[in-house]
N, C-alpha and C positions, 0 to 999 in steps of 0.2 A: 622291415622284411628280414625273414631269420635266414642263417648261413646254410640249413638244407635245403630252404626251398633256394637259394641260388643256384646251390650242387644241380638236383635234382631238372632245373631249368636248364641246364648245359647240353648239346646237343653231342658234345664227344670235349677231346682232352685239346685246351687250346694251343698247346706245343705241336700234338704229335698225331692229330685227330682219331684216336682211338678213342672208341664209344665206351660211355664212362655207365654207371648203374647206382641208380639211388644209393646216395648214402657213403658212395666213395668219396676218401678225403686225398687220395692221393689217385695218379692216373698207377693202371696196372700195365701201360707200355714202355712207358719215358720216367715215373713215377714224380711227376710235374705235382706240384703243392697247387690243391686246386683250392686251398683257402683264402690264397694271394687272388682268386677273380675277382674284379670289383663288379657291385651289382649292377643289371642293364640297365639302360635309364628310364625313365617313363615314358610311357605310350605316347609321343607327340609326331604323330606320322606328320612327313613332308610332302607338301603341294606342291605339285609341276608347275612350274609356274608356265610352260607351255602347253595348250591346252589340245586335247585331242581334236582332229575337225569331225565334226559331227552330220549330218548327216540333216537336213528338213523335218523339222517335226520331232526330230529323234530329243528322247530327253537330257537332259545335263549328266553328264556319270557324278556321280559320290564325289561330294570332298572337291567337287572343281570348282574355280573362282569363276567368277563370271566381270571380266575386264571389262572398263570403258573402253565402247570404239571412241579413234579420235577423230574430232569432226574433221570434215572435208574444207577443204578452200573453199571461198564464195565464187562469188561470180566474179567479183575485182581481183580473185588470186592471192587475197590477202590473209596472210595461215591464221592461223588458230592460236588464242594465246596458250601461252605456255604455263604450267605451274611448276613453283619451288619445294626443292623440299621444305625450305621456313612456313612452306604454305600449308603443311598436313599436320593433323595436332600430334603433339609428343607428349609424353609421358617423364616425371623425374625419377631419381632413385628409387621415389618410396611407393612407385605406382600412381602417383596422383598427376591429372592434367598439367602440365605448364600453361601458364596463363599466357593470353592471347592477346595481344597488339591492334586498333584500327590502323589499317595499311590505308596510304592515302589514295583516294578514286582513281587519281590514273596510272598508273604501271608503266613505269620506264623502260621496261622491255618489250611493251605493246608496242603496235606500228601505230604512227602518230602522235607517240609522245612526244614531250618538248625534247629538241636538241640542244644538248648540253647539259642535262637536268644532273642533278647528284643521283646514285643509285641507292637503291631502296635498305642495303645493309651494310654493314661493313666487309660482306663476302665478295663483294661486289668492285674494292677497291682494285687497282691497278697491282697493287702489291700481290693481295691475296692470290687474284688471278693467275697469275704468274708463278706462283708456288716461291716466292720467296718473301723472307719476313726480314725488318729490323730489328724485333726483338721490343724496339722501344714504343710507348703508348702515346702515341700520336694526338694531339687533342683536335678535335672537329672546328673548320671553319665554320664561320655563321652562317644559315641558311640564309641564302637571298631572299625567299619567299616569304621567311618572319622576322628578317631585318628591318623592313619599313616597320612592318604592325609594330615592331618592339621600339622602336625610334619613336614612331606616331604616340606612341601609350606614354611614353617618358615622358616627350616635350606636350602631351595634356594636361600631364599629371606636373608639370614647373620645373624639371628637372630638369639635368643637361646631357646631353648624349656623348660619349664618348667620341673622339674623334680617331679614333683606332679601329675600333671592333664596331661603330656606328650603330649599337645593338644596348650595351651596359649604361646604362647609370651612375653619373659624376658622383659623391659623396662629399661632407663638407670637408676633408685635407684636400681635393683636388686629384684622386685617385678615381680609377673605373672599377665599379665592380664588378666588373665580366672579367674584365683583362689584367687589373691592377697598372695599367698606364698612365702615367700621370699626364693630369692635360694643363696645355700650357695656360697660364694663370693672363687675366684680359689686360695685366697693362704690359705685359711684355714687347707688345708693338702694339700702336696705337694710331690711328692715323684721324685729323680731321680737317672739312675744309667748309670754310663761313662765308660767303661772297668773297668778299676781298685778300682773305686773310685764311691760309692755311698751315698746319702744322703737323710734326710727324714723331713721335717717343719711339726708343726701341732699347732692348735689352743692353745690348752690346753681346761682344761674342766672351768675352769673359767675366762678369757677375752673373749672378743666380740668380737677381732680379731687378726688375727695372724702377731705381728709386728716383729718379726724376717725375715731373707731373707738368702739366703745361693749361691754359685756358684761353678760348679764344674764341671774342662775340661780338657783335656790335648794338649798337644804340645810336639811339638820338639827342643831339642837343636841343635845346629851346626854340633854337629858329628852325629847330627841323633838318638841319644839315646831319650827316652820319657823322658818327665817329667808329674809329675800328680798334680793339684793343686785344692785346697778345698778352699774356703771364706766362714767364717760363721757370722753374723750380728746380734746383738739384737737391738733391739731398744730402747731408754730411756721413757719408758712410761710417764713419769714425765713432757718430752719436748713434743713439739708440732707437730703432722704427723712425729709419730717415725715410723710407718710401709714405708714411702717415704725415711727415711733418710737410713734405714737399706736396701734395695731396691737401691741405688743408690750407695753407702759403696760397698756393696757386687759386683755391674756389674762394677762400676768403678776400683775394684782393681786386678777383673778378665782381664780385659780391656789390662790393664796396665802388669801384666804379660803376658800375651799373646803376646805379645808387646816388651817386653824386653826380654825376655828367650828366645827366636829362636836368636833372637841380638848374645845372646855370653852374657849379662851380668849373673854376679856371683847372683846364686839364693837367695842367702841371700840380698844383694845389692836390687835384685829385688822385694823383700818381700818389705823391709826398700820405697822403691818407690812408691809401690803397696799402704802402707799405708795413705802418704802423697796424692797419688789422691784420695782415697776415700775420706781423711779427704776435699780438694776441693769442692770434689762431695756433700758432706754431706753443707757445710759450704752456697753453691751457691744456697740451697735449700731457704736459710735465706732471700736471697738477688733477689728471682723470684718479680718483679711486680706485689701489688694488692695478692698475697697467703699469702705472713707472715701476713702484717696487717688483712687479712680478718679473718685466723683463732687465728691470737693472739696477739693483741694490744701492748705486749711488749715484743717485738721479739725479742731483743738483749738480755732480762734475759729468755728467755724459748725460743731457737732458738732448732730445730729438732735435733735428737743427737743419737747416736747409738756407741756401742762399735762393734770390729772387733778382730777376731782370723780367722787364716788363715796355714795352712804345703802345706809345695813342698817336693814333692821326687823326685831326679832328680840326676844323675850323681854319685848313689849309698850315695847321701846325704839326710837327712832330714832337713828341714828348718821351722822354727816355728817364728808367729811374732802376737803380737797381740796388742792392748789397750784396757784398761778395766780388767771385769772381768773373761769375755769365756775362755772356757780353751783348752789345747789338752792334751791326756793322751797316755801313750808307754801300752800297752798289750802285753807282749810276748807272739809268739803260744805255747813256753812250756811254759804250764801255771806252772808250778814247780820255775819259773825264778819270781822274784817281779816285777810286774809293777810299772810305775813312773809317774810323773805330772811333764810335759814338761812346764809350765807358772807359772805366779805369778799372783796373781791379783791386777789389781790397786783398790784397797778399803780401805774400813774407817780398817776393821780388818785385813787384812793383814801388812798394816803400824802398830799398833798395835804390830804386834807379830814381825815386823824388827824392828822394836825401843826397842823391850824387855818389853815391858809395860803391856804384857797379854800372857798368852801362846795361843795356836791356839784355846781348845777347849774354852777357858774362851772368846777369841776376837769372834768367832765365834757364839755363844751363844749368845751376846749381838744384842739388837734391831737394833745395827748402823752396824752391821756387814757387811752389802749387798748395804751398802753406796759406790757408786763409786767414784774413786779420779782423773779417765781419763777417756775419751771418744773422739766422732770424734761429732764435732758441731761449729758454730760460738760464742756460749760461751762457748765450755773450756779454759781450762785453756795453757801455752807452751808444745803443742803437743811431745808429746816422745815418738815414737815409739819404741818400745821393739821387736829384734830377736836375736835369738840363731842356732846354727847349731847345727847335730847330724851328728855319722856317727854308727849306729849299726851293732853290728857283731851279729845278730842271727835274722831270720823273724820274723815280728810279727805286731800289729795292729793301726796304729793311729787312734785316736779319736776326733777328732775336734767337740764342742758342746759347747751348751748356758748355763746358771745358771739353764735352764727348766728341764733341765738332771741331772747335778751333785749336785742338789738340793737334788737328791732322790739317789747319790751314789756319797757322799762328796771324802770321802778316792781313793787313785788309787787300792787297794782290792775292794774296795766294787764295783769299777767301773769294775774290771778283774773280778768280779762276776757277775756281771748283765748282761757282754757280751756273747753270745751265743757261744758254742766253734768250732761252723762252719764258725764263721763271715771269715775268710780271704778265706773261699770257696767263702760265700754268704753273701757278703758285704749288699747286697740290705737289705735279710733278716734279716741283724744281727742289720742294724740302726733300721727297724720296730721293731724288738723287745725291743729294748729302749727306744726307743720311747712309747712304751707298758708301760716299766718300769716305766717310768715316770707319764703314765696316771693314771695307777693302784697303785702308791702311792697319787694321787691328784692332779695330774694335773692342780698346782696352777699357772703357768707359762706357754708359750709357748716356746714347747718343738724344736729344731735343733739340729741333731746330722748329722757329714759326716764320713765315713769309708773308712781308705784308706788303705787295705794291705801290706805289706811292706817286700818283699823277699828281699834276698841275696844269691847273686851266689856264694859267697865266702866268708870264714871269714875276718872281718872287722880288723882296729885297734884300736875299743873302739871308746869314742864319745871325739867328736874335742871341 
């Protein structure tokens, strides 16, 4: 549009309203610079938006809107739903539609929606509402309504569900991919119970992981009478993948009795067996292709290693065998009767206190105390496995457990004190609660305790 016809379009002088005549550039009242007008803008006349009333019949004037009435109440009184503005299509920068969302069938602002439901946007939040922001971007909790379906699809599809966000998918380090929560790893607590004989693992409250391993099953002998057998493992933290070696100790010397005690061999014999495959199992760990070198360049001095304690009851015998330091402990159920400490340990202070050179509490007190002098690995030293038989004449509780236990109940009192006086009811509950014991003095170890009841039909003759 040129600068005269803007002139020319001027109705007078917009200072001083003096009538201006084609062609003037200056007003000839005020002499106002009529080149500084900007031009009108175009013709975009504005709609009332309130609309005149009209009259029956009469027609629409020009240019008026024609509004939706809003419907009326029903008969139940119940209004009309509302619409959002997210609800009318909009347009971006460049003119072209914004794409469009399915909104889900029912509307949380309808009457009869669910209570409690989430709201339909993020305008809708508590914050927004209220006109105040944190600034910060908040990340949405999981929709309850697609947390099952997304749990259900995992565990179809063999995966494992987060135990956080109950929505993400474990990955093979043991992280969620929704949340990045790491989920606690399955031997961290453990618990199992076999008829007679139950048992309980747990991290402790200070290691990262729980390298103890425990086994516990029964079988029959030849004449058909049961026998019940416990394997408990610790692992030498010192050596290299001590949770693999004790893990391997433990199924291999279950293996292996399982194996010979239905045979007919003497439970003791089969202990003495049982020890020598684990020690195998443990030794072959050293000797895998491409695993020792990668986790430890000198695998012949820090080869995997684990000690073993293990009781059989069978044939109204008890059988004990271990290496190392684990122990098992006798409880009788009349607690009136002394308990006893069925093993020795192979340590720096029990040699100590058999050589005469320290009495127990002075050997025990010392830093090198919990020094072990045998174990199951490719560097110990000539394996010697250690069993003993028993034959008691009165019921009562074997204790089969790691140093994570009798750390916190050295003496066999202090251990006939820690045990629950239900255990030979409720073996299951009598290991958690030592488990307890142990946590609630410090839980500086990874705790293993297995409980094996121990009836008698008849008086014994004393132990063999």
């Amino acid at each position: 549009m040129s600068q005269s016809h803007q002139q020319a379009s001027l109705p007078g002088c917009p200072s001083c309203e003096e009538p201006l005549e084609s062609g003037d550039r200056f007003c000839g009242g005020c002499g106002y610079d009529l080149s500084a007008v900007p031009a009108p803008p175009a013709d975009r006349p504005t709609v009332a938006i309130t609309v005149p009333a009209q009259g029956a019949g009469a027609p629409a004037a020009a240019g008026a809107v024609e509004w939706p009435r809003a419907s009326a109440t029903n008969s139940s009184e119940v209004p009309a739903p509302t619409h959002r503005p997210a609800d009318l299509p909009g347009v971006d920068s460049g003119g072209r539609p914004l794409p469009t969302t399915d909104r889900a069938a029912v509307r949380f602002d309808e009457p009869g929606s669910p209570k409690g439901a989430a709201p339909d946007g993020p305008g809708d939040a508590a914050g927004e509402s209220s006109g105040e922001s944190s600034g910060d971007f908040e990340l949405a909790a999981p929709d309850p309504r697609t947390v099952e379906h997304a749990a259900a699809g995992a565990s179809a599809a063999g995966a494992k569900v987060c135990v956080a966000c109950r929505s993400g998918r474990v990955d093979t380090d043991g992280y969620c991919e929704n949340c990045g929560h790491a989920q606690p790893r399955e031997r961290d607590h453990m618990e199992q119970e076999l008829g007679a004989v139950a048992a309980v693992s747990d991290r402790g409250l200070r290691h990262h992981r729980n390298e103890d391993a425990f086994a516990v099953s029964c079988t029959a002998l030849p004449d058909g009478s049961p026998a019940v057998v416990a394997i408990v493992c610790d692992g030498v933290s010192s050596a290299s993948r001590p949770d693999e070696a004790s893990a391997a100790a433990a199924g291999a010397a279950n293996e292996s009795l399982l194996e010979s005690l239905p045979r007919g061999s003497h439970p003791q014999q089969a202990m003495h067996e049982a020890i020598l495959a684990a020690s195998e199992a443990v030794n072959a760990l050293a000797q895998e292709p491409g695993r020792a070198l990668e986790h430890d360049q000198h695998r012949h001095q820090n080869a995997p290693a684990c000690t073993l304690v293990g009781a059989i009851m069978a044939g109204g015998l008890l059988i004990v065998g271990w290496v190392g330091d684990s122990r098992v402990y006798w409880i009788p159920e009349d607690r009136s009767q002394p308990p006893a400490r069925l093993t020795e340990d192979d340590s720096w202070a029990a040699q100590m206190v058999a050589a005469g050179l320290m009495n127990e509490a002075e050997a025990y007190a010392d830093e090198r105390a919990h020094a072990i002098t045998g174990w199951l690995g490719a560097d110990a030293y000539e394996l010697e496995p250690h069993t003993a038989s028993f034959k008691p004449d009165r019921a009562g509780l074997v204790v089969v457990c790691t140093d994570g236990l009798w750390n916190y109940a050295e003496s066999p009192a202090e251990m006939a004190a820690a045990v629950p006086s239900d255990a030979c009811e409720r073996p299951l509950h009598g290991a958690q609660v030592l488990v307890g014991h142990a946590l609630d003095g410090g839980g500086h170890d990874n705790v293993t305790v297995a409980l094996l009841p121990f009836a008698v039909a008849a008086r014994g003759a004393g132990s063999a």
